[in-house]
N, C-alpha and C positions, 0 to 999 in steps of 0.2 A: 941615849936615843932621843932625838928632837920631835918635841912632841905634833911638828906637823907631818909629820910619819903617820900618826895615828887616826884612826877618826870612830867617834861615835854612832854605835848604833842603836836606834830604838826599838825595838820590838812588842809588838802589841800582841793583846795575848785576848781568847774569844769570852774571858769573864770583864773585860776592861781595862785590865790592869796593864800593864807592862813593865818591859825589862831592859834595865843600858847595859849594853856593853862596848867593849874597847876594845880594837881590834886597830892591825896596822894597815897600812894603805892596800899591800898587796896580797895581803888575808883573801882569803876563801871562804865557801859557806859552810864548809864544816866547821869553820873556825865560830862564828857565831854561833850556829847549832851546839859548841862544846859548852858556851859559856852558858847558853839558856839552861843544858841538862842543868850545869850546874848550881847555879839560882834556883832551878824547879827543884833541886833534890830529888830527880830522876835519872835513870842509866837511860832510858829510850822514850823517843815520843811514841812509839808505833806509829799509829795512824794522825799524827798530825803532820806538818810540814813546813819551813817557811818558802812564804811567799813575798812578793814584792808585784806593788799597783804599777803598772804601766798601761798605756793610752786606756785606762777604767777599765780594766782586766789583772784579775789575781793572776798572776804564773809563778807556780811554786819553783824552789831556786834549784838546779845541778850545785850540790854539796862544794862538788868538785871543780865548780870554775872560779874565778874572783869573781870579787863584789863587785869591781870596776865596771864587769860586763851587765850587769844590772843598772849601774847608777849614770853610767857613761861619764861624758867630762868634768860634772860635776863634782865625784868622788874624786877625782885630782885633783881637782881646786878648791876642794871643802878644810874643813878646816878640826877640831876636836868642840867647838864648841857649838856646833851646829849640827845635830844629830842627822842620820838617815834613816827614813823609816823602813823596816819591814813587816810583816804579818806571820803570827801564828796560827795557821788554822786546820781544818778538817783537811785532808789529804787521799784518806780513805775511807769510805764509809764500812762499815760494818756490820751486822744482823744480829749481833747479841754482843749486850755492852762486858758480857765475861771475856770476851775474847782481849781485852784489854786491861791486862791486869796492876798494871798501877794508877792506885788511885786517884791520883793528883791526876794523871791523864786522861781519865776517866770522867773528871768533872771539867775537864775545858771538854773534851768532845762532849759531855753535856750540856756545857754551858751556850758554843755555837748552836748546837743540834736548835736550842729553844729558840735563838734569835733566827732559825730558819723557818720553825712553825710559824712562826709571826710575821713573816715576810712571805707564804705560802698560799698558793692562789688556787687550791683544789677544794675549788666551792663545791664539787660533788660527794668529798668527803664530809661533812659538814660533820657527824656525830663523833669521828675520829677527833677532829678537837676536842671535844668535853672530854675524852678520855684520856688526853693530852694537857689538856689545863689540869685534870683532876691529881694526874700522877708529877707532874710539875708541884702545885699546891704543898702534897704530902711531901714531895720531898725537899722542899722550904720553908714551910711553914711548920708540917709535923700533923698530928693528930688534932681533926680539929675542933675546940673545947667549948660546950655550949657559953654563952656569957648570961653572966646572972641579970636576971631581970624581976623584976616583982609582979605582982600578977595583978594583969589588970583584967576585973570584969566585963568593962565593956568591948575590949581586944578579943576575939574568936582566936582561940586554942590554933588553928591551922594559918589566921594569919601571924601569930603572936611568933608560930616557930619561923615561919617563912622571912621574919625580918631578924633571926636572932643574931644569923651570920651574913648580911646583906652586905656590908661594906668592908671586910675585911683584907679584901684583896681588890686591885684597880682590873678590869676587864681586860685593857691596852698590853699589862704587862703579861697576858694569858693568851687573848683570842687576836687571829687578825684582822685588821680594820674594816675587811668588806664584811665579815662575820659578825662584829657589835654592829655594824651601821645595819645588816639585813635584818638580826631581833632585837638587839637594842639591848643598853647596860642591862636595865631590868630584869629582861630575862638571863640573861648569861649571873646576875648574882644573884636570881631565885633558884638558880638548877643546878648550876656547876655545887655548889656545895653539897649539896645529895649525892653526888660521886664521888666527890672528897671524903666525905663521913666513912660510905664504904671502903677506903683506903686504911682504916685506922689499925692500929696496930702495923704498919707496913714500916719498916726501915727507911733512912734518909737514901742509904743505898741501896737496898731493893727496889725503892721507890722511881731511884735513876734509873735502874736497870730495866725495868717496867718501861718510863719512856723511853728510853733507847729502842727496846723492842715495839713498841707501837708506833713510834715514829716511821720503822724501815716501811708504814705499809702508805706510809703518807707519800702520794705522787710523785711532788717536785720536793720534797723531804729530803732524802739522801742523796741529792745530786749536784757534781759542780760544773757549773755553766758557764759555757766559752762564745763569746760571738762573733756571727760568722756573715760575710753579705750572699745574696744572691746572685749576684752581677759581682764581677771583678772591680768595676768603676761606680760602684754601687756607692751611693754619701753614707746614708745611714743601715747599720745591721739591725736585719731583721728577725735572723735567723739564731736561735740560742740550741748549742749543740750539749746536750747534759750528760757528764760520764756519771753513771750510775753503780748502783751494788753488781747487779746482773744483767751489763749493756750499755747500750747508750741509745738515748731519747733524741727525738728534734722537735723544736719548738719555733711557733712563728707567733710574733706578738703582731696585736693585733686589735688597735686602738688601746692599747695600753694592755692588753691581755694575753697571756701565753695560750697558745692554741697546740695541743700535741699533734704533730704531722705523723710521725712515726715511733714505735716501741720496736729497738731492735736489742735484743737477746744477744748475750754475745756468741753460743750457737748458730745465729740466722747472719750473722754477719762472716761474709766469705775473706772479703781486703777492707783496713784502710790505708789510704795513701795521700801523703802529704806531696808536691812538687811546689817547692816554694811557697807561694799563700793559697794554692791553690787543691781542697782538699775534698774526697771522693770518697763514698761509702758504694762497698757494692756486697750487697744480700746473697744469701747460699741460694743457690735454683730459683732464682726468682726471675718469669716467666714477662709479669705485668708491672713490674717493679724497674722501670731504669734506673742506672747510676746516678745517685745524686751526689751533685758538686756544688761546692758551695767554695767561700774564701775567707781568708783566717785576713788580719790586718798585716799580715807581716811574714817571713819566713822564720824570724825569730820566736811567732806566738807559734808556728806548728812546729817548729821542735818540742819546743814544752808540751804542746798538748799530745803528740804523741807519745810524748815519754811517759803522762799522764795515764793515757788508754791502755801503755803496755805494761806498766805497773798496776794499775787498775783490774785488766783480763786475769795477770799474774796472782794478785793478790785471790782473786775468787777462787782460782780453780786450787790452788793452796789451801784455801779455808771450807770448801765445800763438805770435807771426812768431819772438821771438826764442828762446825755449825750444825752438822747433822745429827753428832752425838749428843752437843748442850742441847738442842730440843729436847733427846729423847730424854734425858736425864733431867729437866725441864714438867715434863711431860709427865714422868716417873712421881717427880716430889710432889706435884699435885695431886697424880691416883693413888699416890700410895704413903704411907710413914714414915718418907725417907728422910726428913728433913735434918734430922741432926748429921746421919749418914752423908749425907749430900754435899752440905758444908765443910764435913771432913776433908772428902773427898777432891771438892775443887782447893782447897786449902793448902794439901798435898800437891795439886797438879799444878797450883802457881808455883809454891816452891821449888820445884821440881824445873818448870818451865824457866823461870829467873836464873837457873845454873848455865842455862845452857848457852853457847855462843850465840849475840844475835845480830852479829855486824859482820856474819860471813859476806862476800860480793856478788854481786848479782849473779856472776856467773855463774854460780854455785846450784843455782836455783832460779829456772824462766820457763816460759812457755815458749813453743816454737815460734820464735818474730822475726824475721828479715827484713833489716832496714839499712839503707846504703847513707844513714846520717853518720858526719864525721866531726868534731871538733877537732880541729887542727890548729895547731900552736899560730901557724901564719896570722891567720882570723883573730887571734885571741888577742894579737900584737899588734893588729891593724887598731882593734875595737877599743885599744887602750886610746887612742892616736885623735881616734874618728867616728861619728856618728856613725852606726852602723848599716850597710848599706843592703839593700833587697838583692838576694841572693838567689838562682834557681837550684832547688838539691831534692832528691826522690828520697821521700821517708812513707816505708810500706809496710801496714804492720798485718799479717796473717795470723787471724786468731780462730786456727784449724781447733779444735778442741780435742785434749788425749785423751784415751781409752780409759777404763777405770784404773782407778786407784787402790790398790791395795796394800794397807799402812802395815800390815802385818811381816811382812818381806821388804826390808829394809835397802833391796834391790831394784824392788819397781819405783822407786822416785827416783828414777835415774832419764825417764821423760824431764827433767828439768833440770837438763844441760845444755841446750843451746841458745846463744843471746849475744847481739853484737850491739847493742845499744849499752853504754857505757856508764858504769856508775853504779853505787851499793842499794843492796837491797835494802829496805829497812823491818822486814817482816821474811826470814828467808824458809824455805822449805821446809828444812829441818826443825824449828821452828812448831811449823804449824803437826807437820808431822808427826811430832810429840805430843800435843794437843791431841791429833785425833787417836793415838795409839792410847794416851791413858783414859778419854772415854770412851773408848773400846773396853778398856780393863775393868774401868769401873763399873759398865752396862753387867759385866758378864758375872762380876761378885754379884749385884744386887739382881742378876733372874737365878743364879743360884740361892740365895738367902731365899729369895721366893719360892723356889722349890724344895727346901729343905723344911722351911714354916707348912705347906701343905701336904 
């Protein structure tokens, strides 16, 4: 096989690092996604995903198309010794970092999660950072150890502790830049270490787990942002559209500032729809609210961001039984003794979880979405050919919300059968539905142990 056949890919990964792989001309994304599991010593990313930079937008990649459609003519005339880049990143955001249970993928969704606090413009939160630096801290640095000093008489006892731990960590790589410039290093390294302190005894991994869960409460924290203009003919976007845990946000910058326009629930949200670049939210019963349209750069960035949103809707309403449960069991280990029990417990339900198929297809498991997008071979053979070119196509995604769920009847998850948006799931029903059926199990031993102790 000649090795201009093949070409290199690079893959960056959210701790820094990265990963080659070698893949042949007419490889697919699954084809790289095999090789990263396999470097990572992973079976699944869950919630990460690759992506690839086009006109300064991450769009995560369809598994299922080739590369070529991503890299356009370039990847034909590239060569093996001239790498292509992609990105590894957050894909889905999540509410409790258990819900991901290998660890290696646990600590990139960590490792992005922080370089997003750092980039995070929710000056009204301001005190959720020190709790954010504090649980970062622990879980890099560890316990943190007074350092020996001699005692100086003319030093006062309160200033003597206040400089013990003054410079042990840089501010920049904790707090973000409008937050050291409004109190200034000083204080961020007279205070944050009083919250640190209180961390001690906490795990490197409990400690992740800790910011993963303070983080979901941070604003623009778990969310990934696509831009959008006002005008069709508009130069610069203003408009930054954020798929969130639970919705999606708009944002308008605004001398360099994000300004939140709207918080819409994915409950409050009736349609969206894509027609080429041109893309329209419309709210449940909303009376004084009109349609807002905005426009994507391209009809190639609203396919992906739809498939985004519908993976995104999918993934919530999937995870809702079991996010429910790890609170309460959460909840439980704090009021109560449960902690060796606990750890049992989830120890069991990873194993457990790890057996089970997790690359069923989408099909298998969706929310109700109607969309009339198509990838068609013709397209696919033009795109190899030719720059691709602005296309008008209706992508409409209805994110009616189903009735309850009840994991106990292995019947009613049959609401997540319909889906004509094409391509695997990476998190599929069955799945989550395991998850909440053994914190179910496990809720209901430990209020029976509690009622047999009284």
């Amino acid at each position: 096989m000649r090795t201009t056949q093949k070409r290199q890919v690079c893959v960056l990964l959210p701790n820094k690092q990265h990963l080659d792989c070698t893949v042949m001309v007419r490889s697919r994304g699954h084809e790289v996604l095999d090789s990263v599991l396999k470097q990572l010593g992973v079976s699944e990313l869950q919630v990460l995903g690759l992506a690839v930079l086009r006109d300064n937008e991450y769009l995560f990649l369809d598994l299922e198309q080739k590369l070529s459609k991503y890299f356009g003519k370039t990847w034909s005339r590239g060569s093996l010794m001239v790498p292509f880049i992609l990105f590894l990143r957050v894909q889905y955001y999540v509410e409790s970092g258990r819900l991901i249970f290998s660890s290696r993928v646990q600590q990139l969704y960590y490792a992005e999660l922080r370089q997003t606090v750092l980039r995070s413009q929710s000056r009204h939160q301001e005190a959720l950072f020190f709790q954010l630096a504090a649980s970062a801290l622990q879980a890099e640095v560890g316990d943190l150890q007074p350092r020996a000093e001699g005692h100086d008489e003319e030093e006062g006892e309160e200033r003597g502790r206040r400089r013990k731990h003054r410079h042990y960590f840089l501010p920049e790589d904790y707090f973000p830049s409008w937050l050291i410039k409004r109190r200034g290093r000083d204080f961020l390294l007279q205070h944050c270490p009083v919250l640190h302190t209180e961390l001690k005894g906490v795990t490197r991994s409990q400690a992740i787990l800790q910011f993963i869960r303070e983080a979901v409460s941070l604003q623009d924290g778990p969310v990934t942002f696509y831009r959008m203009r006002q005008e069709k003919r508009e130069v610069r976007s203003s408009i930054l559209l954020g798929v969130t845990l639970r919705g999606v946000h708009v944002y308008q910058e605004v001398e360099g500032k994000q300004c939140l326009l709207y918080d819409f629930s994915w409950s409050n949200i009736e349609r969206l729809t894509f027609q080429g670049s041109r893309f329209e939210i419309t709210a449940v019963g909303s009376l004084c609210l009109s349609k807002l349209v905005y426009y994507t750069p391209s009809a190639f960035h609203s396919r992906h961001i739809l498939r985004h949103l519908t993976d995104s809707h999918r993934l919530y309403i999937s995870t809702r039984d079991a996010v429910s449960y790890i609170q309460q069991l959460e909840d439980m280990q704090v009021s109560h003794s449960y902690r060796e029990a606990y750890i049992c417990d989830t120890t069991r339900l990873a194993h457990r979880l790890r057996s089970n198929s997790l690359t069923s297809s989408m099909s298998d498991c969706s929310i109700a979405v109607e969309t009339a997008a198509t990838w068609s071979k013709e397209e696919e053979e033009e795109e190899e050919e030719e720059e691709e070119e602005e296309v008008t196509a209706e992508f409409e995604l209805c994110v009616d919300e189903p009735e309850e769920l009840f994991v106990d009847d292995s019947a009613e998850v049959l609401w997540l059968s319909e889906l004509s948006v094409d391509g695997p799931l990476m998190l599929p029903s069955s799945y989550w539905a395991a998850v909440a059926m053994e914190m179910k199990q496990v809720l209901r031993r430990r209020a029976d142990e509690e009622v047999s102790v009284d």
